[in-house]
C-alpha positions as CSV (number, residue, x, y, z in Angstrom):
1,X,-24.2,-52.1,35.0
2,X,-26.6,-51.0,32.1
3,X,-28.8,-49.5,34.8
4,X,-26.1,-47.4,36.3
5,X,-25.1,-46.0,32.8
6,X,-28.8,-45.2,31.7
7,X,-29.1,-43.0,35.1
8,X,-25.9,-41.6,34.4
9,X,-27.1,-40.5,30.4
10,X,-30.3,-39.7,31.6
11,X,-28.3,-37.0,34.1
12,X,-26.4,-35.7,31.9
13,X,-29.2,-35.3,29.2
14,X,-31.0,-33.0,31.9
15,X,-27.8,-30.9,32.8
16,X,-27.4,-30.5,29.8
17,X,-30.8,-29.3,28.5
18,X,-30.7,-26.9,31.9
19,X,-27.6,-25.2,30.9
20,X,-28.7,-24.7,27.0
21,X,-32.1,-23.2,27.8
22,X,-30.2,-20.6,30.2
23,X,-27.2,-19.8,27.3
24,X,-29.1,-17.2,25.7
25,X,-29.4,-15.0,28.6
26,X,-26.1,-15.6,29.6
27,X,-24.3,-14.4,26.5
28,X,-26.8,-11.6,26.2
29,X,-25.5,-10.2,29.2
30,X,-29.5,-9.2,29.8
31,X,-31.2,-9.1,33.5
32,X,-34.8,-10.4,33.5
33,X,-36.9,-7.5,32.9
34,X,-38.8,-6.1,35.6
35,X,-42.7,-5.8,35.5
36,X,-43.6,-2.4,35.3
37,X,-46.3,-0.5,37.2
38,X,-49.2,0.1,35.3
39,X,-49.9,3.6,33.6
40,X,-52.4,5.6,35.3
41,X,-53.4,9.2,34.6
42,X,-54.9,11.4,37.6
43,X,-58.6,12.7,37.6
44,X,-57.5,16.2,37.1
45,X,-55.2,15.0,33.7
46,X,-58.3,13.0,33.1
47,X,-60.8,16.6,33.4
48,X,-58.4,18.1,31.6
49,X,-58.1,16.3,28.4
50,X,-61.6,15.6,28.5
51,X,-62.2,19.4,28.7
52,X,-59.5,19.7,25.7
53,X,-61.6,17.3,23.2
54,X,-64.9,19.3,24.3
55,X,-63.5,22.3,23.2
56,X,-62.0,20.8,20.0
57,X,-65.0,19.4,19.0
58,X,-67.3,22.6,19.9
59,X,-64.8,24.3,16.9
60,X,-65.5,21.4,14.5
61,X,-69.3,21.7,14.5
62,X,-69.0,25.9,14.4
């Protein structure tokens, strides 16, 4: 009978320990956060800005 009841704790220990490391998003109210696509710049924004600094820095050394 001590067998059974170990099982049974051991169980119950791991139910347990499932439903307290899901709590916190469960009274947050929060969905799992999506991954986001990466950040990427064309080539013309990419000229562009380039073209920008060039010209900034031709009117620092003037």
């Amino acid at each position: 009978m001590s067998e059974f009841f170990g099982v049974k704790t051991l169980f119950a220990g791991l139910v347990a320990s499932a439903l307290l490391a899901a709590l916190p998003r469960v009274v947050s109210g929060q969905q799992p956060v999506a991954k986001a696509a990466p950040v990427r710049g064309s080539i013309v924004e990419d000229r562009a800005a380039k073209k920008l600094i060039e010209a900034g820095e031709s009117r620092f050394e003037a």
